[in-house]
C-alpha positions as CSV (number, residue, x, y, z in Angstrom):
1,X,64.1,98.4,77.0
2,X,65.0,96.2,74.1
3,X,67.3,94.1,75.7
4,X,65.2,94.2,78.9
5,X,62.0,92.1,76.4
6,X,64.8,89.9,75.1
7,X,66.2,89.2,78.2
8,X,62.7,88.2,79.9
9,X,61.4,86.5,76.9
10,X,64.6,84.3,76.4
11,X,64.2,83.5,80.4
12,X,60.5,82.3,79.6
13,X,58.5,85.1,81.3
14,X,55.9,86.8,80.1
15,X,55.9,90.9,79.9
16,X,53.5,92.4,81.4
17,X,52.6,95.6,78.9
18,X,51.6,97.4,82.2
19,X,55.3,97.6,83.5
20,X,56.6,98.3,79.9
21,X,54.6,101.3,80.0
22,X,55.4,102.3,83.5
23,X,58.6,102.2,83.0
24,X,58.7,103.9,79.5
25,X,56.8,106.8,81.6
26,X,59.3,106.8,84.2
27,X,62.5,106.9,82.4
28,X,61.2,108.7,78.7
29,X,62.6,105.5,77.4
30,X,60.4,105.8,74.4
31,X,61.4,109.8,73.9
32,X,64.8,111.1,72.6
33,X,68.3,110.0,74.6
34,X,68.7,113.9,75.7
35,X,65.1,113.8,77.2
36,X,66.0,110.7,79.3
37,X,69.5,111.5,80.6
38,X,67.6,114.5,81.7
39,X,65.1,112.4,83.2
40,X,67.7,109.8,84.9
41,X,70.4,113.0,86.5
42,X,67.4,115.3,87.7
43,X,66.2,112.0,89.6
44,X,69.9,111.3,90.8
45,X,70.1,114.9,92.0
46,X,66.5,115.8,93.6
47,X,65.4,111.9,94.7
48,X,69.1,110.0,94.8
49,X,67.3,107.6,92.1
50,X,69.8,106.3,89.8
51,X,67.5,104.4,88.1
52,X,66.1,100.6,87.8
53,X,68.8,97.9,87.2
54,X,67.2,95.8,84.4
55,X,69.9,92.9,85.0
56,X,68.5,92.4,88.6
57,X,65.6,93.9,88.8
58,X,66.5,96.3,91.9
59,X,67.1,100.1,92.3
60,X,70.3,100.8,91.3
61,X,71.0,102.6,94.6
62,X,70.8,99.5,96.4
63,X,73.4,97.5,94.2
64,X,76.1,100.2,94.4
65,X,76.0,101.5,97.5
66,X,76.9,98.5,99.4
67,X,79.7,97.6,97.4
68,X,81.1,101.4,97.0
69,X,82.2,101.7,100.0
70,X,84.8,98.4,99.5
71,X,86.3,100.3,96.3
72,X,86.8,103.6,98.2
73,X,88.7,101.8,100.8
74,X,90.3,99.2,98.2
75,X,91.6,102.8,96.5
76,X,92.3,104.8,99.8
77,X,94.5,101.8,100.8
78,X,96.2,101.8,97.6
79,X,97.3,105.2,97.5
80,X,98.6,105.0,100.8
81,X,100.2,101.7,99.8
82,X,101.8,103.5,96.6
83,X,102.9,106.5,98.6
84,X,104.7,104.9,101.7
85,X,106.4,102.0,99.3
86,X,107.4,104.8,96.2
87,X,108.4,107.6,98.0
88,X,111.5,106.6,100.0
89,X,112.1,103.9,97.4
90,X,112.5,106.9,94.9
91,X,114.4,109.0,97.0
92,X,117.4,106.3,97.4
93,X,117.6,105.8,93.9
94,X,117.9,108.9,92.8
95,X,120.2,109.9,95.5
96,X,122.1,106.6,95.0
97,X,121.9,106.8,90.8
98,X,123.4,104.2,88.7
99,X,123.8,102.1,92.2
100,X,122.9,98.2,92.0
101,X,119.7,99.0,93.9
102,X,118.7,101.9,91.3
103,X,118.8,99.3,88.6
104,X,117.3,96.8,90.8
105,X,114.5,98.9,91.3
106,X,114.2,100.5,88.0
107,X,114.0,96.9,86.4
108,X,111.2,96.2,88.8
109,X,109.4,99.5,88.3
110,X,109.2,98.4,84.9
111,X,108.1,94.5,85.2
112,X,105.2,95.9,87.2
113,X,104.1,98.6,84.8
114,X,104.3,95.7,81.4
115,X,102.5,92.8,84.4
116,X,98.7,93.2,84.3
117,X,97.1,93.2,87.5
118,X,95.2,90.1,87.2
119,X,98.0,88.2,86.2
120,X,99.8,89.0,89.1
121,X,96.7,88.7,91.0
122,X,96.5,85.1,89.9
123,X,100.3,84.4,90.7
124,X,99.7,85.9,94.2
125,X,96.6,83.7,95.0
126,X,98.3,80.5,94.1
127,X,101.4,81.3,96.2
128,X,99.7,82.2,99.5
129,X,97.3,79.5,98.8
130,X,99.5,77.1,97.7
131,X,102.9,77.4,100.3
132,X,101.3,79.0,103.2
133,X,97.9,77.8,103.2
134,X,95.9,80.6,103.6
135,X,92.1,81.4,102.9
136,X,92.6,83.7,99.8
137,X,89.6,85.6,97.1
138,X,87.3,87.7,99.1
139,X,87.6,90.3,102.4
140,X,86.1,87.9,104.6
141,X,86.5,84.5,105.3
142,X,83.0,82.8,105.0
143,X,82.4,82.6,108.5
144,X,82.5,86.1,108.2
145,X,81.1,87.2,105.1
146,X,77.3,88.2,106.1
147,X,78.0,88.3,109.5
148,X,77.3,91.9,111.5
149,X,80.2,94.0,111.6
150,X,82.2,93.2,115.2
151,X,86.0,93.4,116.1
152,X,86.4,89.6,114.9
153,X,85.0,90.6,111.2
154,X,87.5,93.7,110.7
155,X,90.1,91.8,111.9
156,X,89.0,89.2,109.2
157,X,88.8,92.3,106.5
158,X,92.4,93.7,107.4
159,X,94.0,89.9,107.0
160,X,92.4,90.3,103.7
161,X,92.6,93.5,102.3
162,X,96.6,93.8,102.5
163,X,96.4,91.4,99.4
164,X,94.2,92.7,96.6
165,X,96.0,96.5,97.9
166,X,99.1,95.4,97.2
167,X,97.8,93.3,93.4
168,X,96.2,96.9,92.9
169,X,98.7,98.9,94.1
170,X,101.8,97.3,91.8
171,X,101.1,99.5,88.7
172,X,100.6,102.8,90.6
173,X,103.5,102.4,92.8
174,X,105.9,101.8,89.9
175,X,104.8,104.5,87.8
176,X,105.1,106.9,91.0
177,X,108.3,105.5,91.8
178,X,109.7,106.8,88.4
179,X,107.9,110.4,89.1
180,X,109.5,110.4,92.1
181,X,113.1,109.7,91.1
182,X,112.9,111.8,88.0
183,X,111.8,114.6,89.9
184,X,114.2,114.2,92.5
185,X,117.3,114.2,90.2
186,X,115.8,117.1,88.5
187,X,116.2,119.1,92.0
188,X,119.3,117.8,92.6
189,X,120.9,119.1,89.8
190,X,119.9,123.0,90.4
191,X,122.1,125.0,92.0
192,X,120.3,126.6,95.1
193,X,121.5,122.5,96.2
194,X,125.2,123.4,95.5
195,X,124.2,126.8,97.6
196,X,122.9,124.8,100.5
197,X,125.4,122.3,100.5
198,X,128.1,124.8,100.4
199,X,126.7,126.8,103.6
200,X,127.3,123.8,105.4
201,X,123.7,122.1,105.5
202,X,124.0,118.5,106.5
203,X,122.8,116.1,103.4
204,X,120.0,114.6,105.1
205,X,118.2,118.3,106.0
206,X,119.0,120.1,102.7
207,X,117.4,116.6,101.0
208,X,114.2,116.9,103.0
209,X,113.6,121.0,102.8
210,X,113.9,121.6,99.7
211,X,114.4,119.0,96.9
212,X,112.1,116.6,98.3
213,X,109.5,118.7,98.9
214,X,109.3,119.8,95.2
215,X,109.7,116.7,94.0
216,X,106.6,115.5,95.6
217,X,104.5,117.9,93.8
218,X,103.9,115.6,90.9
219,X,102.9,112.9,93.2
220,X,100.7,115.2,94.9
221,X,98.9,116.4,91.6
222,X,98.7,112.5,90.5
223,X,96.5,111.6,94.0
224,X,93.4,113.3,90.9
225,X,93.8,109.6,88.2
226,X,95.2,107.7,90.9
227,X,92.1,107.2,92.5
228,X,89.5,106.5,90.0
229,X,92.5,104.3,88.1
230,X,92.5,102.4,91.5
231,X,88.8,102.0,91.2
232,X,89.1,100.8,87.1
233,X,92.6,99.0,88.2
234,X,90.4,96.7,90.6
235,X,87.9,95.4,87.8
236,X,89.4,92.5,87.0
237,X,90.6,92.2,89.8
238,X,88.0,91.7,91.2
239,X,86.7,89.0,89.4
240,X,90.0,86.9,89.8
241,X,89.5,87.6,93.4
242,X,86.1,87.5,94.1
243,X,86.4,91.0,95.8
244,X,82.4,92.4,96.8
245,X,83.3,96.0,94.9
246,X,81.6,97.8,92.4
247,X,84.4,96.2,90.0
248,X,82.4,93.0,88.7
249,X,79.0,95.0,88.9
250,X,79.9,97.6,86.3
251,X,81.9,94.3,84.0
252,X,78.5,92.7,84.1
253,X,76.1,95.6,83.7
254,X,78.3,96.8,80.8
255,X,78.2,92.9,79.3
256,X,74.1,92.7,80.0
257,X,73.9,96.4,78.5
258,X,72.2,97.4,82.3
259,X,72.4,101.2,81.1
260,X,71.9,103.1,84.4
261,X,73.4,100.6,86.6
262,X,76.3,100.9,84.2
263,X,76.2,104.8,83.6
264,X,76.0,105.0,87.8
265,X,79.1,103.8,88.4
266,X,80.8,105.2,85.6
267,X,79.4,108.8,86.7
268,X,80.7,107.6,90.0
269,X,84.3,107.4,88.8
270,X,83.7,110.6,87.5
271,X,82.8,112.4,90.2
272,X,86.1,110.6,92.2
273,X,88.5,111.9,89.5
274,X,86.9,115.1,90.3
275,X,87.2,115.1,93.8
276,X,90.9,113.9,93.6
277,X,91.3,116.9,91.6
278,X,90.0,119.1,94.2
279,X,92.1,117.0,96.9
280,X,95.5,117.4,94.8
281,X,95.0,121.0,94.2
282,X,94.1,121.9,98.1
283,X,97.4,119.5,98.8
284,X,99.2,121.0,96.4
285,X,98.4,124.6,97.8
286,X,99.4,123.4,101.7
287,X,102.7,121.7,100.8
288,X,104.2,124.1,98.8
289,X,103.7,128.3,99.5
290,X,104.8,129.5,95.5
291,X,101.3,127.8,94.8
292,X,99.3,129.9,97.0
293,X,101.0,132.8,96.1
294,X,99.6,132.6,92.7
């Protein structure tokens, strides 16, 4: 409340005591923090009120929801992304260790785990920009940006997407990669392999039965931080890119000290790690039976 004066005072507008005091009685911002986190999650959880944003002077609910639904696809996309790329990717180098392309790859893994995103967000932007001339920062192109949804504008979105996904997608991808192929060669070396290949199983079928469908296990279980790393992944990102997801809101509500615009999204990621959680483990159960079993 504070910083809400300051912030109107410094702008030249006058504070009307009556809104002070509404607010105070709203929120319990003039009682104890316990009282008024009490206050702001029984409002999320019997009226869906997450609060007033102070910075903009709008329900919270109005600010996030909007651009939420970007971020779940920008991290939806990037898991799919991650999976298709690191998956087979892994498999051939661990099947083909200590080849060219295992070191090739392995190298690469590790440039894109040191590179921050933005940075290769920035290199990105200035080579599509610069070489093949295309519209880049933003899902739409502005024709399209407020226009109503039709075929034309996700057409727009999908020549648009593919670019911060694949910016976002870098760091994941390696460090799955390197799961993968760890895993992989772990399996390989047991000896219910050198039992399979010894019956006569062709390489390709004993690879996909059994080691490969172990190995993905740690994949599976990473699908709970992959998601809501995705989301923090795409902060500045976002900026760089001038992407309309929750990214930039939470940078600026946690700069203007917005406390429930920034403690919404936050709780937000929250409650994505925990549903990837609850995905992973329902996964996990499915793809392999030892799991149910226990």
């Amino acid at each position: 409340m504070t910083t809400l004066m300051a912030d109107w005072a410094s702008q030249g507008g006058a504070v009307e005591q009556g809104t002070v005091a509404a607010l105070r009685e709203r929120y319990g911002l003039d009682q104890p923090i316990y009282i008024q986190y009490y206050k702001w999650i029984a409002g999320i959880v019997t009226a869906g009120d997450f609060g007033l944003s102070f910075e903009y002077g709008r329900p919270v609910a109005e600010l996030i929801w909007g651009r939420l639904g970007y971020s779940f696809l920008l991290a939806v996309l990037t898991l799919c992304f991650a999976w298709a790329v690191a998956i087979p990717i892994g498999i051939l180098s661990a099947v083909r260790q200590y080849s060219i392309g295992d070191y090739v790859t392995t190298f690469l893994a590790f440039v894109f785990l040191a590179l921050p995103n933005f940075v290769l967000a920035l290199a990105v932007m200035y080579v599509v920009s610069t070489y093949f001339g295309k519209s880049v920062g933003g899902l739409f192109s502005p024709e399209y940006a407020d226009a109503p949804w039709s075929f034309g504008r996700l057409w727009d979105l999908i020549t648009h997407i593919w670019l911060p996904v694949v910016v976002i997608g870098t760091g994941s991808l390696a460090a799955l990669l390197r799961i993968m192929r760890a895993n992989l060669l772990d399996e390989l070396r047991k000896p219910y392999v050198t039992t399979a290949r010894a019956k006569g199983l062709s390489e390709l079928k004993l690879l996909i039965r059994y080691p490969v469908r172990i190995a993905l296990n740690p994949l599976i279980s990473a699908i709970g931080w992959i998601l809501p790393a995705a989301v923090s992944a795409e902060i500045l990102v976002s900026v760089v890119m001038s992407l309309p997801t929750t990214g930039p809101l939470l940078l600026r509500a946690l700069l203007s000290q917005d406390m429930y615009l920034a403690g919404s999204l936050i709780l937000l990621v929250s409650v994505l790690t925990i549903i990837g959680t609850l995905i992973s483990d329902i996964l996990l159960a499915l793809a392999d039976p030892r799991i149910r079993l226990q």
